[in-house]
Residue, then its C-alpha position, 0 to 999 in steps of 0.5 A: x495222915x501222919x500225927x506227929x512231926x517227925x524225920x522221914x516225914x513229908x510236910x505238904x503245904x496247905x492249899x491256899x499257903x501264901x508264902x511264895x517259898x512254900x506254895x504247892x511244895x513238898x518237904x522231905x524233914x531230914x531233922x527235927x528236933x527241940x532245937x528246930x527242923x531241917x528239910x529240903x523242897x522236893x517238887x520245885x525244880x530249878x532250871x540248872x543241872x549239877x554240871x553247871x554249879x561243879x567245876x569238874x566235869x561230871x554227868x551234865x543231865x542230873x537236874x538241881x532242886x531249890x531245897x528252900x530259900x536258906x543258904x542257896x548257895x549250900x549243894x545237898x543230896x538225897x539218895x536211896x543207893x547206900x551201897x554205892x555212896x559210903x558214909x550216908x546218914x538213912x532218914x527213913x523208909x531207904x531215903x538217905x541223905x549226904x554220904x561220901x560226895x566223891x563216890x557219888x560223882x564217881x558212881x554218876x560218871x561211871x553210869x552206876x549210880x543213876x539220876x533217878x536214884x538221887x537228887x541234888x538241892x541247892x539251899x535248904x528249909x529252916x525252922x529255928x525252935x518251936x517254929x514248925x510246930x507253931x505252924x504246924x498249930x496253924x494249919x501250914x503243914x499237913x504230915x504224910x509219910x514218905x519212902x523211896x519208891x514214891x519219892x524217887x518214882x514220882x514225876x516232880x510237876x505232880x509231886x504235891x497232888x499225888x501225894x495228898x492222893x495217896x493219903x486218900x480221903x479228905x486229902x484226895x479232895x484237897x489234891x484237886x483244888x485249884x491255886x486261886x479258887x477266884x478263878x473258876 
């Protein structure tokens, strides 16, 4: 387990955390810092495509995530090809975030860079300061390291058990537990 709140980092929602916004999600933290944290929800797919928020044509199949409940009208992305997109910012272990939105829709139109090499988010998750570690302080979150490979390879209906998965111990354990335990 990871013990301190850092970018680059996976904050996993506890079991049983009753905010509808957050429940069973995984948040990749892109900053972090005294004046709050920023990240966006990467296993909450939504039902709309890139294609259907652009006014352009562009390649339709590339799904959107909902990053968070802030400013869901604000289109961001995640990537790990920064040799295709200029002017990105690396968060940590080959995750980059933003760059060059032009060359990225060139690039997935021209079929060079492919969808499992980026993902687009509408909104994003806010913490003003002090927020997240509070929460943190509460038990909300629970840390783990992130890199590319898991993130881009991992199918996103399993991202938040196969995370705690990977972690091992405890967190194995955890990955099994049902949403509501009333109902066994």
């Amino acid at each position: 387990m990871k013990e301190n709140i850092s970018k680059g980092t996976f904050l996993i929602a506890e079991p049983f955390l009753n905010d509808p916004n957050f429940e069973r999600s995984v948040i990749f933290l892109c900053e972090h810092s005294e004046a709050g944290s920023l990240g966006f929800v990467v296993n909450y797919e939504t039902n709309l495509f890139l294609g259907d928020v652009l006014n352009e044509n562009i390649y339709e199949d590339i799904p959107l995530f909902l990053g968070g409940p802030v400013e869901k009208n604000t289109l961001h992305f995640l990537h790990r090809r920064p040799d295709l997109i200029s002017e990105s910012v690396e968060i940590g272990n080959g995750i980059y975030w933003g760059g060059n939105f032009e060359q990225a829709k060139q690039e997935l139109n021209s079929f060079t860079l492919k969808p499992e090499d980026i993902r687009f988010f509408v909104g994003y998750s806010g913490w003003s300061a002090g927020q997240l570690a509070e929460e943190m302080n509460q038990k909300t979150w629970i840390l783990a390291d992130a890199d590319a490979s898991f993130f881009f390879s991992t199918p996103v209906k399993e991202f938040w058990r196969e995370v705690l998965k990977r972690m091992g111990g405890e967190y194995r354990s955890i990955a099994h537990y049902p949403i509501d335990p009333s109902l066994n």
